[in-house]
C-alpha positions in Angstrom: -89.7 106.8 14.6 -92.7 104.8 15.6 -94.6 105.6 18.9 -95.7 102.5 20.2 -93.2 100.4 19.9 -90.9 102.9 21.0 -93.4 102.9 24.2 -93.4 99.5 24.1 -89.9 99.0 24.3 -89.7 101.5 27.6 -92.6 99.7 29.3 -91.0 96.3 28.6 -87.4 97.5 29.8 -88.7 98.9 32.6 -90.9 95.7 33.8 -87.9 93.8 33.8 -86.1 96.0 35.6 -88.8 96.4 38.0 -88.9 92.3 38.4 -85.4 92.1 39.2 -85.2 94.6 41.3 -88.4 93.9 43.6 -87.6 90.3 43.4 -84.1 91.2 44.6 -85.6 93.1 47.6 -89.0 91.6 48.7 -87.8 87.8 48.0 -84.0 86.9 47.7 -82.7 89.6 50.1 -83.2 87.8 53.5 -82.1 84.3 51.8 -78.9 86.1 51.0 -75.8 86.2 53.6 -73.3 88.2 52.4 -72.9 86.6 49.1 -74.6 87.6 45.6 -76.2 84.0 45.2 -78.6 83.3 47.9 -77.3 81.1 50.1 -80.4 80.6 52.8 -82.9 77.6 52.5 -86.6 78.7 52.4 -88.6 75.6 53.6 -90.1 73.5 52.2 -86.9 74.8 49.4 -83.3 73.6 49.5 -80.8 76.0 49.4 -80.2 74.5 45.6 -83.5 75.3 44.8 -83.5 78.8 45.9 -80.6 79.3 43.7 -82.2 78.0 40.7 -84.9 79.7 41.1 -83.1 83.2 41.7 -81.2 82.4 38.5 -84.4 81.5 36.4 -85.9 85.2 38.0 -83.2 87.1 37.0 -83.5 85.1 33.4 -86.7 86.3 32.7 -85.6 89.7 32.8 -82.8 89.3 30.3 -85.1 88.5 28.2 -88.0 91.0 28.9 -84.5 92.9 27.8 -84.0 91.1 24.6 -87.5 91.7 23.9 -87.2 95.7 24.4 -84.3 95.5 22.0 -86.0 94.1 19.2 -89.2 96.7 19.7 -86.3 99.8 20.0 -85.4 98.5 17.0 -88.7 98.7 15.4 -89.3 101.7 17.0 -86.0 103.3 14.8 -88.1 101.9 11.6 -85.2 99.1 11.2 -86.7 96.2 9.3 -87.5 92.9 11.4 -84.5 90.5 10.2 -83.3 87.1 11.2 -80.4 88.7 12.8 -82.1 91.4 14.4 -83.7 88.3 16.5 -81.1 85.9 16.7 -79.2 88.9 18.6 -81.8 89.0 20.9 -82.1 85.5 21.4 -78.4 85.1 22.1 -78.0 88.3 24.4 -80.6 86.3 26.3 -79.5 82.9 26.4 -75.7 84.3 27.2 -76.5 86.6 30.1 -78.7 83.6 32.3 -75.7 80.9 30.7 -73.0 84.3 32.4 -75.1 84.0 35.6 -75.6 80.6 36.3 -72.2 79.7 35.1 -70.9 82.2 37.6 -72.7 81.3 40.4 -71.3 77.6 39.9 -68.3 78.5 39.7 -67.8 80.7 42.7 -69.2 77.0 44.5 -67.0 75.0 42.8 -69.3 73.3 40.9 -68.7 72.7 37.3 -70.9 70.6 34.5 -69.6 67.5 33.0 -72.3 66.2 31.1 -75.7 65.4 33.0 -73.4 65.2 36.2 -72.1 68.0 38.4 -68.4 67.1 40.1 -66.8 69.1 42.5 -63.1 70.4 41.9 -60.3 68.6 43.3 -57.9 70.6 45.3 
């Protein structure tokens, strides 16, 4: 096993957990009511842009994530392949594309295209 990446890979895993969770409590927590997804405008922000930027947060930290993967990998002495980082850019791109997709969803909103429509009922 190698040392610093192994370290490396803890330190990283742990800044992203420490982003989301300090982000969750000293920024998104009073915009929130009741709900997972903010919901609260923060002028000069719209309530849409709160949301984006909550999703985009929560992003980074997937892959700070992805990231720690790929070094815990190193750290085991595993060779650096093409898969090894397509993995980690997928388990990335799929956890923000799970999040923002559910958030949508739970208003609603779905994508068609460039445009956003609302269900009909």
């Amino acid at each position: 096993m190698q040392v610093p990446y192994l370290i490396a890979a803890t330190i990283a895993a742990a800044t992203g957990l420490a982003h989301s969770v300090l982000g969750e409590i000293l920024i998104f927590r009073p915009l929130r009511v009741g709900s997972v997804v903010p919901a609260l405008a923060a002028p000069p922000l719209r309530v849409r842009n709160i949301r984006i930027l909550w999703a985009t947060w929560h992003l980074a930290t997937l892959f700070g994530w992805a990231f720690a993967g790929v070094l815990f990998q190193l750290a085991l002495g595993r060779p650096m392949s093409a898969t090894l980082a397509i993995g980690a850019i997928v388990f990335a791109y799929l956890g923000g594309a799970e999040r923002c997709s559910c958030s949508s969803a739970r208003r609603g909103v779905i994508p068609a295209g460039s445009r956003w429509r609302r269900w009909r009922h």
